[in-house]
N, C-alpha and C positions, 0 to 999 in steps of 0.2 A: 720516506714516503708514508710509513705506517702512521707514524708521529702526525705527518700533515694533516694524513687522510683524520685522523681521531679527532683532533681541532675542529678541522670543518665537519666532521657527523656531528659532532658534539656542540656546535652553535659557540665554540668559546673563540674568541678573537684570532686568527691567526696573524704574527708577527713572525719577526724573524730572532727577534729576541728570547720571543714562547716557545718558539721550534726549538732553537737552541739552546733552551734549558731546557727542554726533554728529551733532547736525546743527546745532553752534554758535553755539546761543542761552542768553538766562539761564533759568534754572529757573522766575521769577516769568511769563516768557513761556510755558513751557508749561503752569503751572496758571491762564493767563490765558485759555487754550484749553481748557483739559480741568480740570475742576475735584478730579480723582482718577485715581491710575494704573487705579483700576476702568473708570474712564469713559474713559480712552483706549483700553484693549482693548476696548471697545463700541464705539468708533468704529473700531476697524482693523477690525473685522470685518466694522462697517454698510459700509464703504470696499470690500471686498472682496466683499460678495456684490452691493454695486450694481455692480461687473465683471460678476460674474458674470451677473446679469440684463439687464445690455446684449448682452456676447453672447449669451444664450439667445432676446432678443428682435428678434437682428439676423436668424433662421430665417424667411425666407420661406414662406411658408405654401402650399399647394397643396391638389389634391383625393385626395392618395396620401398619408395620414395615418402608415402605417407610414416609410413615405419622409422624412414633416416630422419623425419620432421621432428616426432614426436621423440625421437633420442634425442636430436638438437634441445629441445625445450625442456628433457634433463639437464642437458649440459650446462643451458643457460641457468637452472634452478642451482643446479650443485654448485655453478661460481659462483652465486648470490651468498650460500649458504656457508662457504670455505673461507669468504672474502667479503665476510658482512661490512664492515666499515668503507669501504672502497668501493662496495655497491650504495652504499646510504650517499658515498660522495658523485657517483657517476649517473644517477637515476633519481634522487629525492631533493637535490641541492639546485638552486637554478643557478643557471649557468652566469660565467663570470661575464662573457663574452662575446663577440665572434668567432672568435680563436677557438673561445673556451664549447662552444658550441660546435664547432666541428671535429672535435676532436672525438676518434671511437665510430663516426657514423660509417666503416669498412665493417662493421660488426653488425649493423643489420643489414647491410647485402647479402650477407652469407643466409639470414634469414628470406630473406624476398628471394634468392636462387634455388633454396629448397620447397618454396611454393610454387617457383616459378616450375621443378622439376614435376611436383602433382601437378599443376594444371595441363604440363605436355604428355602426361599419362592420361590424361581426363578421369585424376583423380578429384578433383578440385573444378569445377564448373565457373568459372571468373575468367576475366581477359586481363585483369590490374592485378599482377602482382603485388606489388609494393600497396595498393591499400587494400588486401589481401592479407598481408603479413600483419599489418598493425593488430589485430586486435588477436593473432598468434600471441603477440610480443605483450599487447598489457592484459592478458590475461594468464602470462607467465608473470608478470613484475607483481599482478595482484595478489598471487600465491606467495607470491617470495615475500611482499610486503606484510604481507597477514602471519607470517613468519617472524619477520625481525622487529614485529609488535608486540613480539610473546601471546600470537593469538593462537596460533596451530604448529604442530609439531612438524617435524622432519617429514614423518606420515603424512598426516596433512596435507602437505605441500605436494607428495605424490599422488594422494586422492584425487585433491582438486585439480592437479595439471592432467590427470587422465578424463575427466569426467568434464574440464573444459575443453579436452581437447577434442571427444569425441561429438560433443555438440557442436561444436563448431564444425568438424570434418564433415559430419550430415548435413546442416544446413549449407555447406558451399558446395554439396553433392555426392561425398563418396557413400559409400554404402554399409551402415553398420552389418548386414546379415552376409557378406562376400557372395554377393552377384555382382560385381562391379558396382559403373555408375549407379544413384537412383531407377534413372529410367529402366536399371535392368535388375534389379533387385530380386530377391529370394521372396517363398511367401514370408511375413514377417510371424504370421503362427506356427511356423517350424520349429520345434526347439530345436533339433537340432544345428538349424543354422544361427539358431539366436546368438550362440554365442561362438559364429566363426567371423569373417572378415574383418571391420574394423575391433571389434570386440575383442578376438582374441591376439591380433596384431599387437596393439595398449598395452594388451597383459601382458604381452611375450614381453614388450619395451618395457614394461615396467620392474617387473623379475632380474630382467638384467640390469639396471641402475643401480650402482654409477662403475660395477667390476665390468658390465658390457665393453666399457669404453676404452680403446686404447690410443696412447699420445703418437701424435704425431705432429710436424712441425707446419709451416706454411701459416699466413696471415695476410696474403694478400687478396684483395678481391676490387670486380672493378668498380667505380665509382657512378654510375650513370643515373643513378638514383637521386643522387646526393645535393641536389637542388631543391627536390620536393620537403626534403629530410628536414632541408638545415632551414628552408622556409617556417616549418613546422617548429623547429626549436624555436626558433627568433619570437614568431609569434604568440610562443607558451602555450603552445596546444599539449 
């Protein structure tokens, strides 16, 4: 899988012949595995987003739902970073196919249920989850990407996912001063509140990243999204 995954980040031909002399077996052994180079890129990718779903599933859950989002969007950063080539294959490579196109999309449900949890707290002011969650998601891939560019560091990557993430929380309505919603917000010339509610939520998530996180198993989630989703791949959005 690694072998595959490095061919396709790396733009050089994949074969079965090239796989097979890199990781030094006969050719008849890797179509005894994978019965089509199609079907091996189906499997680097099933390979890659069940990472991904392990970390997304290792977030400890709480009663502060903006809190469990923005751990999510470690979670999702830290597998970018552990599993660089296998992100470059599941997020920067276009898709092979249909197939190849729905493979992974049970990995942002679990993102659109965690906004869907702020919006039933009226943390979050929207009625659309799922396009609600998008621009959560690429404005995690944008940090990851500016990452595996060698433009920003490890840092970085934390900087910016806190500081997109708390822009974004304000504009869809939570409240950086912890008076709740906007509508019920603190004075904003408080210092003292300046830096309590979302402000210092971020930080607490952030301090804990990535020892916060403990594994646990599960990878299923349900599907009801996943028309808009796979629309959206098809059409290269």
């Amino acid at each position: 899988m690694e072998a595959g995954a490095r061919l396709i980040a790396s733009h050089e031909p994949l074969s079965t012949r090239r796989l097979a002399t890199e990781v030094g077996v006969s050719t008849s052994a890797v179509y005894t595995h994978f019965g089509s180079i199609d079907e091996l890129r189906h499997a680097i990718r099933k390979t890659g987003f069940e990472r991904l779903a392990q970390h997304l599933t290792s977030v400890d859950k709480s009663d502060d739902p903006v809190a469990d989002l923005a751990k999510q969007g470690w979670a999702y950063c830290r597998n970018a970073i552990e599993n660089p080539t296998m992100y470059r294959v599941m997020f920067m490579e276009r898709v092979l196919d249909e197939v190849d196109a729905g493979v992974g999309l049970y990995t942002f449900q679990m993102l659109v249920d965690e906004v869907q949890r702020c919006m039933d707290a009226g943390r979050i002011k929207n009625d659309d989850a799922f396009q609600t969650a998008m621009p959560f998601w690429s404005s995690a891939h944008g940090a990851v990407t500016l990452h595996l560019a060698g433009m920003i560091g490890e840092e970085g990557v934390n900087r910016l996912a806190v500081l997109t993430a708390r822009a974004l929380l304000v504009e869809l309505g939570d409240d950086p001063t912890g008076g709740g919603p906007v509508a019920r917000r603190c004075d904003p010339g408080s210092p003292s509140s300046a830096r309590s509610g979302l402000d210092r939520r971020l930080s607490r998530v952030h301090r804990q990243r990535p020892s916060g996180f403990s594994r646990r198993g599960g990878m299923s989630a349900p599907h009801h999204f996943r028309p808009r989703l796979f629309a959206l791949v098809r059409s290269g959005f």
